[in-house]
N, C-alpha and C positions, 0 to 999 in steps of 0.2 A: 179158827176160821182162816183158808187161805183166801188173805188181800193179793188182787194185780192191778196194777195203774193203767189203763187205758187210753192211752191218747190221741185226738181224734185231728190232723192236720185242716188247713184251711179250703184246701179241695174239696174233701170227707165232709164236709158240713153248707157247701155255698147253695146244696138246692133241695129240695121238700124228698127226692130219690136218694140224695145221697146219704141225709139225717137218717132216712130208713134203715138205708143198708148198712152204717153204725151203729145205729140201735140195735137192729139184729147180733151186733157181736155183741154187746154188752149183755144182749138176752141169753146169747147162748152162756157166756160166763156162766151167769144165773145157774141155769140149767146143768153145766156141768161142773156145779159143786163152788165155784168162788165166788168172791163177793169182790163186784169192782168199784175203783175210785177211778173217777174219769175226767178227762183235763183235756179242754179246748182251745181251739187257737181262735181268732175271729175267720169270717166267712171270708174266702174266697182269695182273692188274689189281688194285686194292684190295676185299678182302675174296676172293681167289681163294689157295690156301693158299700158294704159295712169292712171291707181290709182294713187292714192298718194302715196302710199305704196310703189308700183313697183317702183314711179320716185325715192324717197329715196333711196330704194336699187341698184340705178346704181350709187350711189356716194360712194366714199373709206370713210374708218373710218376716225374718227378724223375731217372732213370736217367742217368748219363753219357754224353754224346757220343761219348766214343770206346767204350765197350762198345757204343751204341748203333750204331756203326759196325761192329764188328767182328761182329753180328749179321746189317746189312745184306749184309755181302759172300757171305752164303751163297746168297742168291737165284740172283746170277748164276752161281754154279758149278754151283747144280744145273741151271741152262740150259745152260750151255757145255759140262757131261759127255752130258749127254740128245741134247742136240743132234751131238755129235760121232760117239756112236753110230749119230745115224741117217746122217750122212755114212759112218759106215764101213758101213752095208747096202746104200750105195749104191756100196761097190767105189772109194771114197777112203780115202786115211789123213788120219786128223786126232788131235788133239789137243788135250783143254781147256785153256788159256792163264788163270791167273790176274792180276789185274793188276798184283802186283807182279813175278810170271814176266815180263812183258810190259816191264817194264821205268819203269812207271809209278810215278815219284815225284812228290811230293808236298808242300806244305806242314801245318798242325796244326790247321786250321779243320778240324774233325768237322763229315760233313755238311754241307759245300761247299767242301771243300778245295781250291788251286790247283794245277796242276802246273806244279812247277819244272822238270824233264827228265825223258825219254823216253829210255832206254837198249833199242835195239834186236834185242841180239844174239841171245838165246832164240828169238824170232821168226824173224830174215834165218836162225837153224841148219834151223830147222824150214822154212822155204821152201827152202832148199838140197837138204833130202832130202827135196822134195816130199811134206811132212808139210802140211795145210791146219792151219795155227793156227785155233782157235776160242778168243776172246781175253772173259772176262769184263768187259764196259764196266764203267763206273761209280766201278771199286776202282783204290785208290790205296795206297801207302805211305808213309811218313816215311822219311826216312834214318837216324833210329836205329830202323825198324822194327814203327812204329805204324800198325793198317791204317786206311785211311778213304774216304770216299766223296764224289765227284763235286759231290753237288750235285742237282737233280728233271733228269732228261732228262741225267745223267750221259755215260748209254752214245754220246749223239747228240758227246760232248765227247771219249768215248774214241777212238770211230770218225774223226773229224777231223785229231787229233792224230797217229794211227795214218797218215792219209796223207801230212799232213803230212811225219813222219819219215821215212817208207818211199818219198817222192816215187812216190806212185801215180797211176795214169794217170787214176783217177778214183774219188767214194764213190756208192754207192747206197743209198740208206736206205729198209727195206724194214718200212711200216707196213699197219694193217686202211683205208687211204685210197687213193686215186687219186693222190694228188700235194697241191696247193696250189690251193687256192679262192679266189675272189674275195671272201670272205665266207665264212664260217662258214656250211655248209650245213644245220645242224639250227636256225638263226635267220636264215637267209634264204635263202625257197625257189629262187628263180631265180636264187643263186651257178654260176657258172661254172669251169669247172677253167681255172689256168694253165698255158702250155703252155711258155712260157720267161720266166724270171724273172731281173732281175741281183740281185747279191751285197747291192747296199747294200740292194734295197728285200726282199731276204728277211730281213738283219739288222736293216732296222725291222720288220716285221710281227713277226718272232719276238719281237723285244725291247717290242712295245706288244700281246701279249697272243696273237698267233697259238702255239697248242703243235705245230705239226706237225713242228717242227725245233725242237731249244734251241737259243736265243739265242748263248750260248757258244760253240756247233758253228759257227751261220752264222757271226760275228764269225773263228773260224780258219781257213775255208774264205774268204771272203772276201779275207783278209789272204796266201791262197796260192792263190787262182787256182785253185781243185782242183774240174773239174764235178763237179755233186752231181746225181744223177737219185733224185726223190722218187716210190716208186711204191709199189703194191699187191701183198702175198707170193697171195694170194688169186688172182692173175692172172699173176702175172709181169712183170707189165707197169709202165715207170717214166712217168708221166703228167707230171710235172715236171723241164724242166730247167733248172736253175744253172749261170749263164756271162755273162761279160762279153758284156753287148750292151746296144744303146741303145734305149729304147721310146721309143714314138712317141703312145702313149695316155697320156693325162693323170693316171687313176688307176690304180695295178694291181689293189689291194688294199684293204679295210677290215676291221678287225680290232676287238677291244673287252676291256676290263680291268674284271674287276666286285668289290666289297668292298674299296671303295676307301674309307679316312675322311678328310675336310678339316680338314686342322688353322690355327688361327688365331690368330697370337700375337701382343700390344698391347706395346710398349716404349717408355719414354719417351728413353732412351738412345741416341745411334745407335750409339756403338762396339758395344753390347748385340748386334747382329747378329751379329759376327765373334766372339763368343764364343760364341751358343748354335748356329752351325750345326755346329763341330768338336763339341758333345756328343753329336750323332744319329750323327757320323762317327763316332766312339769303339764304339760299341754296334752298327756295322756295317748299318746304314739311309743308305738310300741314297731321296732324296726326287726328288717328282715334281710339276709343274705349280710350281716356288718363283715365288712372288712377292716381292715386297719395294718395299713404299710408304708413305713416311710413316715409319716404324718399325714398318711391321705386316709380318706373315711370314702368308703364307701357303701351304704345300704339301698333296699327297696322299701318302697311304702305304697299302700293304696293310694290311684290317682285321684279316689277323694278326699284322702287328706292333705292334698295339695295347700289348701290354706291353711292349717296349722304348719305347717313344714314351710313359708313364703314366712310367717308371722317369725319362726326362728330364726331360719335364715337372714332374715333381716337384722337381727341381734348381734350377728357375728360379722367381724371384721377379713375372715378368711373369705379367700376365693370360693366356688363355690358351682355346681355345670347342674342342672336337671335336665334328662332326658325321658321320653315317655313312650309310651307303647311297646310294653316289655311283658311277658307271662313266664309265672313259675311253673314247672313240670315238677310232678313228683312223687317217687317209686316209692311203695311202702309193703315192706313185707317181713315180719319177726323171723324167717326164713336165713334173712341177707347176716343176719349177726354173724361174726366171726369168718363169712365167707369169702373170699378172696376175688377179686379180680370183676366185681359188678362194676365198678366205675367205669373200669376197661374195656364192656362189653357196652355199655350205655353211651359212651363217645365213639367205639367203633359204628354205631348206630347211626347214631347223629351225624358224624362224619361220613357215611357213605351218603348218606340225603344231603349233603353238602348244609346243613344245619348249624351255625357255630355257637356254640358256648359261651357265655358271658360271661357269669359264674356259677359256682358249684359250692355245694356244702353235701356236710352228710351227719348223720347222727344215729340213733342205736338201733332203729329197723326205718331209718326212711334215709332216700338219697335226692336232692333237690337239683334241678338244674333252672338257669333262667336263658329265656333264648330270646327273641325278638318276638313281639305278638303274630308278625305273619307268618312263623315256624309253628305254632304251637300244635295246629291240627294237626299237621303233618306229624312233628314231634311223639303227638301223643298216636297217632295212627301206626305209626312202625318200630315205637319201642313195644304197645301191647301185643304188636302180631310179631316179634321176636322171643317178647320175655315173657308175656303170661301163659300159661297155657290155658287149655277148656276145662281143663279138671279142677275143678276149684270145688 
């Protein structure tokens, strides 16, 4: 039997048309020979009543993580029932899958919990007696029974994990988009759709700011070879696909991270290093752009985690500067390995738009810049119309 994971974003499901027009693909499966397992996200978007977003927002500050989990999990169930009904008017059986029905454990991080193991049996019963599972993404358990959740872009982590286990022939991830762009198409007009993508340069682009896939999902698909076809529930049609192969264009992709703050810390110490980077690790901050010269540190971090960074910094006896309103740019293309002279092309860029540089890194097919937030459009506007081409 070829298994494919089907998974249906929060767009794809917020209204009685949209549920249709995902049922249809799940029908056509049917029809042309597979059997799918299919993974929901909750309805809709922030401020639409059953997101996740909106359910958060009826709870007071200060609330607990885990109640605030145990709130989140209701979104997807009302997707996964809604949804299964409309597979059954389409003359399938299904059934909504919650995620610890599914088999999905968990560790105790509320609200971005890991998963330890994937117990599959509920599911392999329900594909036995050609039941179509309809599997709640996001939700997780603990093993003494505490519910929690994924993490933002969860469902994209459940559906992965789901092929992973069930070694399916393949996942399709079914968003309000075409695929993957060369560029963020609402900041840069003449972005191009990719038509194939490999695993590493989808796991940079997700992980330095592209949301079309969670970072988390590419990094397990990656890590198992499992093609991913990223398409449009609105068409039927998958515009992107994920698969080992080699490119031959320099850049694929350019991506970008915004409300970013620069932190910058004076030590006269040097051991003073190895002590205050295990502080940010402790409080679950994971830094970006690190420097270290002289005894000065410098990183970026999201402006939301400004209070966990205020909470550290209080700890330490060193001087200490934050600045804010800073974005990361950043070229991603298995292309660039080995080739010479991108950096040099990428600040002649920026330097003729009179654009300056803050910092720069680079690593094995992406090259990072961070500039001020009021460069970034621009930034990203005239390094695509330099470096990428249309042929993609």
């Amino acid at each position: 039997m070829k298994l494919v994971i089907l998974k249906f974003g929060g767009t794809s499901l917020d209204t009685s048309e949209h549920r249709q027009a995902a049922a249809t693909i799940v029908k056509d499966k049917v029809t042309a020979g597979f059997f799918p397992v299919v993974v929901v996200s909750a309805m809709g978007r922030i401020g639409e009543p059953y997101s996740t977003d909106t359910l958060h927002n009826l709870l007071p500050e200060n609330t607990s993580e885990d109640v605030s989990d145990f709130l989140a999990n209701c979104g997807e169930m009302i997707s996964a029932s809604l949804f299964s009904a409309e597979l059954q008017n389409l003359g399938l059986k299904a059934r909504p899958v919650t995620g610890w029905q599914a088999g999905i454990i968990t560790d105790k991080f509320f609200r971005d919990a890991q998963v330890l193991e994937i117990n599959t049996g509920t599911i392999e019963k329900l594909i036995h007696n050609n039941i179509v599972p309809v599997v709640c993404g996001f939700q997780g358990i603990t093993p003494d029974g505490e519910l929690t959740t994924l993490g933002r872009g969860g469902s994209d982590t459940t559906s992965a994990l789901l092929a992973q286990a069930l070694k399916a022939e393949s996942l399709e991830i079914y968003k309000d988009v075409d695929g993957i762009f060369t560029a963020n198409p609402h900041q840069v007009n003449d972005a191009r759709l990719i038509k194939v993508i490999n695993y590493e340069e989808l796991a940079e682009i997700t992980g330095n700011g592209a949301q079309v896939v969670n970072n988390r999902a590419a990094l397990i698909a990656a890590g198992s070879n499992i093609p991913i076809g990223i398409g449009n529930t609105f068409t039927g049609k998958t515009g992107t696909l994920v698969k080992i192969v080699k490119q031959n264009r320099l850049i694929t992709s350019l991506t970008s991270r915004s409300n970013l703050l620069l932190v910058r810390i004076a030590t006269a110490a040097e051991n003073r290093l190895s002590e205050i980077f295990p502080l940010f690790s402790l409080v679950g901050l994971s830094l970006d752009f690190i420097t270290v010269d002289n005894c000065h540190i410098s990183f970026v971090i999201e402006q939301n985690k400004i209070a966990a960074v205020q909470e550290v910094l209080t700890k330490i006896e060193d001087d200490y500067e934050v600045t804010e309103l800073y974005s990361k740019i950043s070229l991603v293309g298995s292309g660039m390995t080995g080739q010479p002279g991108v950096m040099a092309k990428i600040s002649r860029i920026l330097n003729e738009n009179m654009i300056p540089v803050i910092l720069a890194t680079d690593s094995y097919s992406t090259i990072s810049v961070l500039v001020k937030s009021e460069y970034e459009l621009l930034a990203l506007q005239k390094l695509h119309q330099a470096l990428i081409s249309e042929e993609v």
